[in-house]
Steps between C-alpha positions, in 0.01 A plus 500: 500500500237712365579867351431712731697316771801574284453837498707723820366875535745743613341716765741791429324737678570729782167456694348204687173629382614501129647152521231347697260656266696288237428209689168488541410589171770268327524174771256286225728610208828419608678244686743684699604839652872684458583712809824660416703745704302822420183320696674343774739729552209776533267321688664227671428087539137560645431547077568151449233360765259784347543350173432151625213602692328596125590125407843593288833326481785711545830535309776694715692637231779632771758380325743408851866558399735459825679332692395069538401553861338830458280358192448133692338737797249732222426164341368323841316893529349467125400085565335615831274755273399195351617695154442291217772581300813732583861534334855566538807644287673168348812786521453423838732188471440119591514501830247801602240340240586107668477680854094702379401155356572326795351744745213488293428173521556462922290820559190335262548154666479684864230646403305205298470690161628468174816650456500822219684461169774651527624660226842658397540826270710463202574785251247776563279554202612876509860368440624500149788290383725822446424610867623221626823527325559866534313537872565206634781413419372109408715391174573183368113388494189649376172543650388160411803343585526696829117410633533135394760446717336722811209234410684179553643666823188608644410189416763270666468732831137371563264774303193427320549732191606800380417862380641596146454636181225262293760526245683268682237244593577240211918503650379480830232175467796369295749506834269501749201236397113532475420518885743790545224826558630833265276822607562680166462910554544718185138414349335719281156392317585617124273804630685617746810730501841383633610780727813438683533114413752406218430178487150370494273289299100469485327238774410251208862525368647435888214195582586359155860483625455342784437805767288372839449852616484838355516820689297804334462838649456756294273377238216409726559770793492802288235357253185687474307207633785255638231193506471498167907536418533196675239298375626625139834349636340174600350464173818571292639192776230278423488546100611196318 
């Protein structure tokens, strides 16, 4: 896989002009587009084809948490977008992630395309370890522990990969094997501020761990000239 294809933009944006600006100028320096809820939820699915029409692959970073048959019936809506990635919350349970996979999988045959990776949500990278004791009430495991074992489960229920922490690649690749896809937020090139995220890591860090995908937003959207953030990116990726 070549850098730049390992590289997700977040288009958190309000605007289809702003995001589609993104994509135009950015399709030939990255390998795939993150539509979150901020995006779709603002301007609606007809975003997704508008991103394809500009040549992009889409990432629908929606996050479905719900019931198995309620999530089985967005998943057959997300595969019909021809999305090329989207995700679920592993908290979710077995049977609503074994329910999207499936769904998944008839909806792409019906329609003769590949099926998306489907990906399940771990430990957000905004979580720390003491939030999950004191917030969420989670004891007896910590994060590692905790996203290891949503790994194996997304895993036995039929899904491709997961999202986590890069911190937690190397336990993950341990459990889950080599062909087992982690999309790694909480980058931040050694340039870049952290913001919100507690734990992160740099791109080269996260690819020398074993990361297939890395999602960057802020970085390259709010850089002065967001071309040349991400082909600073791509060369920190490709330096031996």
């Amino acid at each position: 896989m070549e850098a730049k294809d390992r590289i997700v933009l977040a288009l958190d944006v309000d605007t289809a002009e702003e995001a589609l600006g993104l994509v135009d100028k950015l399709n030939q320096h990255v390998g795939v587009f993150k539509i979150g809820m901020q995006l779709y939820n603002g301007i609606g699915p007809d975003i997704v084809h508008r991103v394809h029409d500009l040549g992009g692959k889409v990432f629908l970073d929606l996050k479905l948490h719900d019931i198995p048959n309620t999530v089985a019936s967005a998943a057959r809506v997300l595969t019909r977008l021809n999305a090329f990635m989207f995700n679920v919350h592993a908290a979710g349970g077995r049977e609503m992630m074994s329910q999207a996979a499936q769904a998944c999988r008839v909806q792409a045959d019906r329609l003769g395309t590949p099926a998306p990776l489907l990906l399940a949500v771990t430990v957000l990278t905004s979580i720390s370890g003491q939030e999950l004791k004191d917030d969420m009430y989670i004891t007896g495991l910590n994060v590692e522990e905790l996203v290891v074992k949503w790994a194996l489960m997304a895993q036995e229920s039929g899904l491709g990969g997961v999202v986590c922490s890069p911190q937690e690649i190397a336990p993950i690749r341990s459990a889950c094997g080599p062909d087992f896809k982690i999309v790694t937020p909480g980058i931040r090139p050694l340039w870049s501020a952290a913001n919100d995220q507690k734990r992160i890591t740099t791109p080269r860090q996260a690819l020398d761990q074993g990361a297939d995908y890395m999602v960057i937003g802020r970085p390259i959207v709010q850089a002065d000239d967001p071309v040349t953030a991400a082909q600073r990116i791509i060369e920190e990726l490709e330096a031996e």
